[in-house]
C-alpha positions in Angstrom: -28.1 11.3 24.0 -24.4 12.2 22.1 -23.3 9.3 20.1 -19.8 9.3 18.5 -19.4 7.8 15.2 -16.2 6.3 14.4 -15.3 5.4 11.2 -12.5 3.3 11.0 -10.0 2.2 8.0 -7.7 -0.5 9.8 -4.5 -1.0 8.0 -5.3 -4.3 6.4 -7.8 -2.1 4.5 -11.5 -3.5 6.2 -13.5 -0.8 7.3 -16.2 -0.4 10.1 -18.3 1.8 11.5 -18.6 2.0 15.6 -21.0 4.0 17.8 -19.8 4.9 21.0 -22.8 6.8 23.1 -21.5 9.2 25.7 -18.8 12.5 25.0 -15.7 10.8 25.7 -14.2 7.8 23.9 -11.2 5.9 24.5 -9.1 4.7 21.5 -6.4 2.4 21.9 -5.4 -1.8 22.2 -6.6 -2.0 25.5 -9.7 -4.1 26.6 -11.4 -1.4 28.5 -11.2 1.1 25.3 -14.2 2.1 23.5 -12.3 2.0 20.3 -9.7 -1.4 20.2 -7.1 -1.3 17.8 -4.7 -4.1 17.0 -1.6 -4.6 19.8 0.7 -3.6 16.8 -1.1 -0.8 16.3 -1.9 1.5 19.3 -0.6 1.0 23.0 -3.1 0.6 25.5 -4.7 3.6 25.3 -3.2 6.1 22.7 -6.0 8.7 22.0 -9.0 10.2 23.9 -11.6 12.1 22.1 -14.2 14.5 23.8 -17.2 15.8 23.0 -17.6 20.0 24.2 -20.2 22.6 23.6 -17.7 23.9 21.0 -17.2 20.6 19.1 -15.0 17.5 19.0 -11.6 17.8 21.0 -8.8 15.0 20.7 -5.8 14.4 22.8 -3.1 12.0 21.9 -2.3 9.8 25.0 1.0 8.1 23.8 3.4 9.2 21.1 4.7 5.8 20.4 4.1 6.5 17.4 2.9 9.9 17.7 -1.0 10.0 16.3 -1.4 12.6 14.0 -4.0 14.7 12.7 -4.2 15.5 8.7 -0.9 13.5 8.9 -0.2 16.0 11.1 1.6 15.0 14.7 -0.2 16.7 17.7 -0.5 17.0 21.2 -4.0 18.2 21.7 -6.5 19.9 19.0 -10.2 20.5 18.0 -11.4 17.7 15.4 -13.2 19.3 12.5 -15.5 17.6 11.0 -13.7 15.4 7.9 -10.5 15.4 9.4 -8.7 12.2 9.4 -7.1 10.6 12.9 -3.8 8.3 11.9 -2.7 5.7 14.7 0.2 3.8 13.1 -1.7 2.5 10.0 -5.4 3.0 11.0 -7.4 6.2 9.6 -10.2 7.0 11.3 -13.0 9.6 11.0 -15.3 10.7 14.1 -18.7 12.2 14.1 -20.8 13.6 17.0 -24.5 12.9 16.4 -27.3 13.2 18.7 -29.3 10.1 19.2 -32.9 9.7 18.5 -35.5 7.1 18.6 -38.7 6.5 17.4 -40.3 9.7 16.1 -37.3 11.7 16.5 -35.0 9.8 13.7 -36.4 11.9 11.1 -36.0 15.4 12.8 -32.6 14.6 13.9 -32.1 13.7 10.3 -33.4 17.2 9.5 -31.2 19.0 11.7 -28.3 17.1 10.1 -28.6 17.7 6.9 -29.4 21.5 7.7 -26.1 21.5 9.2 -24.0 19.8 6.5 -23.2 22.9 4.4 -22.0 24.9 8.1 -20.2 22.0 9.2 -18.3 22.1 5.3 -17.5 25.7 6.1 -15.7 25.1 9.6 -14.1 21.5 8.1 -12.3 24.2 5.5 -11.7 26.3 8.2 -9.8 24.0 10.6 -7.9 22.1 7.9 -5.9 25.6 6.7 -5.7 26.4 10.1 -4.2 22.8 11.7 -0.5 23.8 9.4 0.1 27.2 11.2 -1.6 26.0 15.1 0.8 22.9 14.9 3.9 25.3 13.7 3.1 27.6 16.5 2.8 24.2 19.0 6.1 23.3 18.0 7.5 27.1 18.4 6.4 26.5 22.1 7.3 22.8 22.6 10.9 23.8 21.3 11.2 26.9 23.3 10.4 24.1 26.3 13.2 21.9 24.8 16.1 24.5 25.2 15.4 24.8 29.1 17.5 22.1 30.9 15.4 18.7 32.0 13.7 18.9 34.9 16.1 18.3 37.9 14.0 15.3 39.2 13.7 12.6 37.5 11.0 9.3 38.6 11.7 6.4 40.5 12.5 3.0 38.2 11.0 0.9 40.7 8.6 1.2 44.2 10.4 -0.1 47.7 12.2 -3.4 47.4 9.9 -6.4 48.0 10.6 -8.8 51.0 7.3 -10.3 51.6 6.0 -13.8 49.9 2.4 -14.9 49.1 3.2 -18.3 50.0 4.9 -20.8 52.2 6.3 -24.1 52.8 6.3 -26.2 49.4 4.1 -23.3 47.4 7.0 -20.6 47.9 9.7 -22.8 47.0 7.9 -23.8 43.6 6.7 -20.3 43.0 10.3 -18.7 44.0 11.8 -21.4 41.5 8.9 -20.2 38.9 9.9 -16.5 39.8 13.9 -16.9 39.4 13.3 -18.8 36.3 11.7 -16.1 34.8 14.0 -13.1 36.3 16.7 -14.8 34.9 15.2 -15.1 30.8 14.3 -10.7 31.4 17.9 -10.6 32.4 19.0 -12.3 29.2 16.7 -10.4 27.1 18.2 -7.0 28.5 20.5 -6.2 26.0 17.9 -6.2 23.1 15.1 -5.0 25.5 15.8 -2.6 28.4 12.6 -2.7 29.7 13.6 -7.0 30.7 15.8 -5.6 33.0 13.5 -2.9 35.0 11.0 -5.7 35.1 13.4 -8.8 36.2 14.3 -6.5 39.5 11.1 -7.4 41.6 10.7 -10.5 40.0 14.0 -11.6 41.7 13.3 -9.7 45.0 10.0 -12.0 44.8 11.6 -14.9 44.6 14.3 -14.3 47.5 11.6 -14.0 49.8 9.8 -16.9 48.8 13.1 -19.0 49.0 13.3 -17.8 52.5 9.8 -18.6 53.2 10.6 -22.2 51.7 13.5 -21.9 54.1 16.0 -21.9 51.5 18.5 -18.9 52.3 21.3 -19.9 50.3 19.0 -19.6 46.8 17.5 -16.5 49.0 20.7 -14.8 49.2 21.6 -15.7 45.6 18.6 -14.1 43.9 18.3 -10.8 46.2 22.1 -10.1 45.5 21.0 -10.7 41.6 18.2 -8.0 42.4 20.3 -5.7 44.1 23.4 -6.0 41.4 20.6 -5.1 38.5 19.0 -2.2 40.6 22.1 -0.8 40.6 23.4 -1.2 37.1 19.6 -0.2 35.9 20.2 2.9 37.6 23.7 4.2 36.5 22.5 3.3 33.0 19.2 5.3 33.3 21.5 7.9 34.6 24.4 7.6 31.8 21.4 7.8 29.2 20.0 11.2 30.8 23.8 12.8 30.8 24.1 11.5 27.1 20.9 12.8 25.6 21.6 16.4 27.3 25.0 16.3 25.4 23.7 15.4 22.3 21.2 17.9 23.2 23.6 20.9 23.5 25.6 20.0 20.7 22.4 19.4 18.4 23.3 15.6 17.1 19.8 14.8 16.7 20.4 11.6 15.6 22.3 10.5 18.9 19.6 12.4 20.7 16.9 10.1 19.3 19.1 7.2 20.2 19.1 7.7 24.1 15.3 9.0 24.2 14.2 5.5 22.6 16.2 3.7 25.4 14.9 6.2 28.2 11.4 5.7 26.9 11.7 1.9 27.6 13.2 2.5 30.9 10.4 5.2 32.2 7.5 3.3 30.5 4.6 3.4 32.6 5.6 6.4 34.4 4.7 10.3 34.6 5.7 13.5 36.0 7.6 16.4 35.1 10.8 14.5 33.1 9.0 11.9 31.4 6.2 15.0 29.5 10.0 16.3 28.6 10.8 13.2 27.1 8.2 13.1 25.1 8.0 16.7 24.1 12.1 16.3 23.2 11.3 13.2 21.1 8.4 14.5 18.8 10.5 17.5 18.6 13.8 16.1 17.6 11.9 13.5 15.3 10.0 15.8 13.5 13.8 18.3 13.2 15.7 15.0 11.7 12.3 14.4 9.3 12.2 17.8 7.9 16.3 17.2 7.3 15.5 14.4 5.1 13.1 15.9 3.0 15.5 18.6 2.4 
């Protein structure tokens, strides 16, 4: 049996050691990850590590912030052995052991240390290599950014709701719960964009739940409010994309960071072919605007 040994550094300085049996490991906040971090630091799941017949692999599943490698920023790339995983303020260091029991323990303690001075040699050899394969990663990813976005772009939200889990007295206390709480996201929209993507089926909930509690005129008043923020969600998400392709082309990466943090909140939870740009453009532009400073 594999076993992956994490050692972790959290960034209030304790340390712990965590053995995760299998070839894959999930690290991230979530509570189905095999590696939980803080909320503050790591989304829900932010890097996967695999286990091949050539060695440790890791892939970085979210680049908000961007994990890096060596203090490196990456996509995907092998994981020497020694090399140091960052997530926000967390170090980490991964092993890949085989398991033994009984008997075994000492011969797979053998084997180890037989290894050590090999695995020294290829830990060398990755770490003066992980400089030039990132530089020639970012060559590519660049190349990628210079090609207009992708034409199609994904879908805020799924078909509008119209259907209530409730009726009678249960819908019209739940729509009143629901509007409540579509109303405080809609507040909260101009310091959080993401309030207002999320406040759009919460209203459309609430409509039809006032209409099952057979109250249209509070129906009529919250699917308007739904409809209304669908469409100003919409033209902003739109407005964003035009302005981030002009700061593009005119290489104001500052501006261009601007409009991909706000188009990041609005396509948060999403995929496909735009949202891979997106975050392509951003590691790009952030790592341009960090070598600027350092000049």
């Amino acid at each position: 049996m594999r076993v992956l040994r994490f050692q972790i550094r959290h960034h209030t300085g304790q340390v712990e050691q965590v053995n995760v049996e299998g070839e894959r490991a999930l690290v991230g906040s979530g509570a189905h990850c095999d590696i939980r971090l803080p909320l503050d630091q790591a989304r829900v799941e932010h890097v996967l590590v695999e286990a091949a017949s050539a060695g440790l692999f890791v892939r970085a599943l979210s680049f908000e912030p961007p994990p890096t490698l060596n203090s490196i920023p990456f996509q995907q790339s092998p994981l020497p052995p020694g090399a140091v995983l960052g997530i926000t303020g967390c170090q980490i260091v991964v092993e890949l052991t085989e398991g033994a029991t009984g008997g075994d323990a000492n011969d797979a303690g053998n084997v180890k240390a037989k290894k050590k001075s090999g695995s020294l040699r290829r830990s060398v050899m990755w770490i003066a290599m992980a400089p030039m394969l990132y530089f020639l990663a970012m060559d590519s990813e660049q190349g990628a950014e210079k090609a207009p976005p992708p034409s199609s772009s994904p879908d805020l939200w799924a078909a509008p709701i119209n259907a209530c889990p409730y009726t009678g007295a249960q819908a019209m206390a739940f729509a009143r719960e629901r509007m409540a709480l579509a109303d405080a996201k809609r507040e909260r929209r101009p310091f959080h964009v993401q309030d207002g993507i999320e406040a759009v089926p919460v209203y459309e909930v609430a409509g039809a739940c006032f209409r099952s509690g057979a109250d249209p005129a509070s129906a009529g008043l919250a699917e308007e409010s739904a409809k209304y923020l669908r469409q100003e969600m919409s033209d902003e998400f739109r407005t964003r994309r035009v302005r981030l392709e002009h700061a593009l082309s005119v290489q104001d990466d500052v501006s261009a960071l601007k409009e991909i943090r706000v188009l990041l909140q609005l396509t948060e939870g999403k995929s496909g072919e735009y949202v891979e740009w997106l975050v392509r453009t951003n590691r790009n532009v952030r790592a341009r605007v960090s070598a600027a400073k350092k000049r």
